[in-house]
ROKE-639828 format. One record per residue: x, y, z of N, C-alpha, C in turn; residue number from 1. Coordinates in nm, 3 decimals, padded with zeros to 5 digits, always signed. Layout:
residues N
<<X; Y; Z>; <X; Y; Z>; <X; Y; Z>; NUM>;
...
***
This chain:
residues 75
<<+10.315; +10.747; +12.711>; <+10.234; +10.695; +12.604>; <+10.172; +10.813; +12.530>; 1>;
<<+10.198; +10.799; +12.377>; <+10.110; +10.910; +12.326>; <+10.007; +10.867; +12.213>; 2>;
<<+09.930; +10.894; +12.199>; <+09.802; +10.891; +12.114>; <+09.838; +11.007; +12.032>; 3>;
<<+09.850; +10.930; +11.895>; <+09.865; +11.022; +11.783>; <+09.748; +11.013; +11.661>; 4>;
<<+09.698; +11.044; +11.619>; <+09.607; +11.068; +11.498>; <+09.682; +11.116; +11.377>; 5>;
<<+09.643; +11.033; +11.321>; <+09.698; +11.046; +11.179>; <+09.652; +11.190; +11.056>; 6>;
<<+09.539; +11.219; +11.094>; <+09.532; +11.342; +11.037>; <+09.495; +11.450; +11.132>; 7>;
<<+09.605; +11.513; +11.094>; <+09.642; +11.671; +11.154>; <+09.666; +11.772; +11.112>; 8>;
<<+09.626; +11.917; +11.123>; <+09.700; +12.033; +10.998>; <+09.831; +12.031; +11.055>; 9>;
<<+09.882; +12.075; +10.941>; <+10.054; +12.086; +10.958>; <+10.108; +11.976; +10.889>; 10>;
<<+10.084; +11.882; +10.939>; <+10.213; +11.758; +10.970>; <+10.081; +11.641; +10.959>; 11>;
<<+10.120; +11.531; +10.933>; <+10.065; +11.370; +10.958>; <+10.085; +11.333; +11.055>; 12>;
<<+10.020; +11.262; +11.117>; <+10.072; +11.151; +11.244>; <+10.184; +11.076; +11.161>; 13>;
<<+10.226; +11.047; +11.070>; <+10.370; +10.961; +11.019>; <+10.425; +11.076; +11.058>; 14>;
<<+10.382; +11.170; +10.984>; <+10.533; +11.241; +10.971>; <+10.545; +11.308; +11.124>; 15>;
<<+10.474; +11.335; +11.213>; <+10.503; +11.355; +11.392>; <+10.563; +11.254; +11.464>; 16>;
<<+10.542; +11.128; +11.443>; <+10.611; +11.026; +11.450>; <+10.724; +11.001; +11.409>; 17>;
<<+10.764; +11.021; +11.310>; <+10.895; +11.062; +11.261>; <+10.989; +11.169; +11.315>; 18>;
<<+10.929; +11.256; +11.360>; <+10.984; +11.362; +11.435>; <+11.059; +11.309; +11.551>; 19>;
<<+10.892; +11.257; +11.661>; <+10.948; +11.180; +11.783>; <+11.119; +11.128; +11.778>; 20>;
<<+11.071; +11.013; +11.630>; <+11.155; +10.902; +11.649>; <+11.282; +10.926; +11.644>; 21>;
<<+11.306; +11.099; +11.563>; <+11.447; +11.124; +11.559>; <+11.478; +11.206; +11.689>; 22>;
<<+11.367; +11.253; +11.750>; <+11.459; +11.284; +11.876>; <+11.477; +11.266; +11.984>; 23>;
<<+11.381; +11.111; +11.966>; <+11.439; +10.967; +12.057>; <+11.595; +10.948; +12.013>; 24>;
<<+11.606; +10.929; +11.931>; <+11.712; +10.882; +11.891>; <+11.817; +10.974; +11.915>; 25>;
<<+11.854; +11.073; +11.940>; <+11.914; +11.196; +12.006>; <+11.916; +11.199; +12.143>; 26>;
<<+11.804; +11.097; +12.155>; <+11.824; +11.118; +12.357>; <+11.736; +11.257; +12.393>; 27>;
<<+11.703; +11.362; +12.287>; <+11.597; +11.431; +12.370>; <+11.473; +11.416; +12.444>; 28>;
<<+11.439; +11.338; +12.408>; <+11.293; +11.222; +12.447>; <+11.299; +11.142; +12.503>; 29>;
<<+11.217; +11.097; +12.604>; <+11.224; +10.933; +12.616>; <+11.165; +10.842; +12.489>; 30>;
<<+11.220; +10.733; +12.571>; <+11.099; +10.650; +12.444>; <+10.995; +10.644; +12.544>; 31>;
<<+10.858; +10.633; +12.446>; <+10.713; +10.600; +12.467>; <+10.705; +10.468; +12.373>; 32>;
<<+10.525; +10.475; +12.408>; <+10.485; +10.328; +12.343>; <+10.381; +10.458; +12.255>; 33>;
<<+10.382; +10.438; +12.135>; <+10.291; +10.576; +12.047>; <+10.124; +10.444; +12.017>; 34>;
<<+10.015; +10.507; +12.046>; <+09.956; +10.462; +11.964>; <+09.827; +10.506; +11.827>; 35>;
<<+09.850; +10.483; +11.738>; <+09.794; +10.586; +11.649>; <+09.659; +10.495; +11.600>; 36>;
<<+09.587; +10.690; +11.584>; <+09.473; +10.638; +11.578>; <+09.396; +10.697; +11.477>; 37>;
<<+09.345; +10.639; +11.400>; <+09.269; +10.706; +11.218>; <+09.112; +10.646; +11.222>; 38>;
<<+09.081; +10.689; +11.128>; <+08.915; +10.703; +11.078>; <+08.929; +10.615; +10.973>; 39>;
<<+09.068; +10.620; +10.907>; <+09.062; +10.538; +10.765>; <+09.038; +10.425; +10.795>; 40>;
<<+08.985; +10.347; +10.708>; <+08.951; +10.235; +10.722>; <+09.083; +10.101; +10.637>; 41>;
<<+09.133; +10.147; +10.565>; <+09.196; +10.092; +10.469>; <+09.301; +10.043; +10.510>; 42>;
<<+09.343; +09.909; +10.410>; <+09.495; +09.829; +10.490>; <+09.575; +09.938; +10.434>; 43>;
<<+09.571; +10.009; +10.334>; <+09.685; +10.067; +10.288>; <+09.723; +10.161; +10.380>; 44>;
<<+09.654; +10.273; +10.434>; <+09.660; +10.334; +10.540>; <+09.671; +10.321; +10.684>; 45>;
<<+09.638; +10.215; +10.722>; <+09.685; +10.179; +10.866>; <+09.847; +10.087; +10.817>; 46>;
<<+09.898; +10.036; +10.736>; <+10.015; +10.012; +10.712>; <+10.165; +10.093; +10.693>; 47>;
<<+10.102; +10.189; +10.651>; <+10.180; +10.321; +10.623>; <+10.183; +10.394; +10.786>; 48>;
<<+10.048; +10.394; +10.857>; <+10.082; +10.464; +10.955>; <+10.166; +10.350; +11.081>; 49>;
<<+10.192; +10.233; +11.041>; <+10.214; +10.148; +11.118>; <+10.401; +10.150; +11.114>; 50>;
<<+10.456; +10.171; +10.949>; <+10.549; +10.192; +10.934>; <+10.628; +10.270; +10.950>; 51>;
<<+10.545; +10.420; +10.961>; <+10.624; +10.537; +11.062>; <+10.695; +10.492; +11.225>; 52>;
<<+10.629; +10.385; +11.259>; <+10.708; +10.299; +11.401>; <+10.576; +10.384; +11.534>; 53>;
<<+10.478; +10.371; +11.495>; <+10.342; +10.300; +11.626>; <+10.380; +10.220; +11.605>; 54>;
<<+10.330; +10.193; +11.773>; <+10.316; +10.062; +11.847>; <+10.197; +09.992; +11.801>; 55>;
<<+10.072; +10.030; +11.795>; <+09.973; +10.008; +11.788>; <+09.881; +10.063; +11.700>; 56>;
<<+09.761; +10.078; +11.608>; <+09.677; +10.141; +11.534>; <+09.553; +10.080; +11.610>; 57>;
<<+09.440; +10.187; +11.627>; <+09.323; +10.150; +11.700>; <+09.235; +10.280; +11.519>; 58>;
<<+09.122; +10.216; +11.548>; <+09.050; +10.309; +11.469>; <+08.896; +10.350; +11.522>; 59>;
<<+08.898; +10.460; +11.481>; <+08.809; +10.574; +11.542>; <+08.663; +10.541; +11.468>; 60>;
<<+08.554; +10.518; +11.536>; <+08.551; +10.582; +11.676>; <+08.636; +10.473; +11.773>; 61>;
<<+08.683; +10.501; +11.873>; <+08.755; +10.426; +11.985>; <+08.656; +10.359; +12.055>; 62>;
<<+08.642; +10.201; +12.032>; <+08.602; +10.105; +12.091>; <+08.670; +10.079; +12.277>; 63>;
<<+08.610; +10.082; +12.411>; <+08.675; +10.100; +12.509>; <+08.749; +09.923; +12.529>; 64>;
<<+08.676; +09.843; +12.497>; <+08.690; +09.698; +12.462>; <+08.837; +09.702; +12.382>; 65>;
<<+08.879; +09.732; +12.294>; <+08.967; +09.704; +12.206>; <+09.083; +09.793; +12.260>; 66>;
<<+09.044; +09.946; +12.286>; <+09.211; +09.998; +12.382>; <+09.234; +09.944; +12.510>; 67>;
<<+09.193; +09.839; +12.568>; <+09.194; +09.795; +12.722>; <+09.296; +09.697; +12.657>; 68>;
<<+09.246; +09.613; +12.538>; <+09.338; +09.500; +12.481>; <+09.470; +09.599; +12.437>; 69>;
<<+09.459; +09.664; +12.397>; <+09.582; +09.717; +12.325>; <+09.700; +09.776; +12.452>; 70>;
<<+09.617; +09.844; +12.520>; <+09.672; +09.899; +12.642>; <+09.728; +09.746; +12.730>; 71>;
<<+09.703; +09.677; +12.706>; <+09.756; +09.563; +12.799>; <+09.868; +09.462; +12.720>; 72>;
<<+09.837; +09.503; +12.563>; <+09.910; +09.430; +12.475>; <+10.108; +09.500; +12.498>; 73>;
<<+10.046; +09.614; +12.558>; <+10.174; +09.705; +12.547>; <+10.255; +09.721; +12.676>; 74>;
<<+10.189; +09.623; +12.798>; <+10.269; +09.656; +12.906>; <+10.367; +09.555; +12.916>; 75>;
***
């Protein structure tokens, strides 16, 4: 499982996710369950980061209530 954040120097959480996903897809990786996690508040932005292929979007600050659901949504 990885916890990704959407803003990062370098790179986006989409675009690290994107990375992953191609080298899942190569078989260098396993698959994981990704779940990403932003400050933004906005549908437009948790949609976009949803479409890079997370499993999940939680938003920051991290509620322990809401990743217990998510974490269980994913087993």
């Amino acid at each position: 499982m990885v916890f990704m954040d959407q803003e990062m120097p370098g790179m986006t959480g989409s675009e690290t996710v994107g990375e992953l996903k191609k080298l899942q897809m190569q078989y260098l990786i396993p698959e994981m369950k990704i779940i990403g996690c932003t400050a933004h508040g906005s549908d437009e932005e948790v949609e976009r980061f949803m479409g890079s292929g997370i499993d999940q979007c939680i938003h920051k600050p991290i509620n322990a209530a809401e990743l217990m659901g998510i974490l269980s949504d994913l087993e």
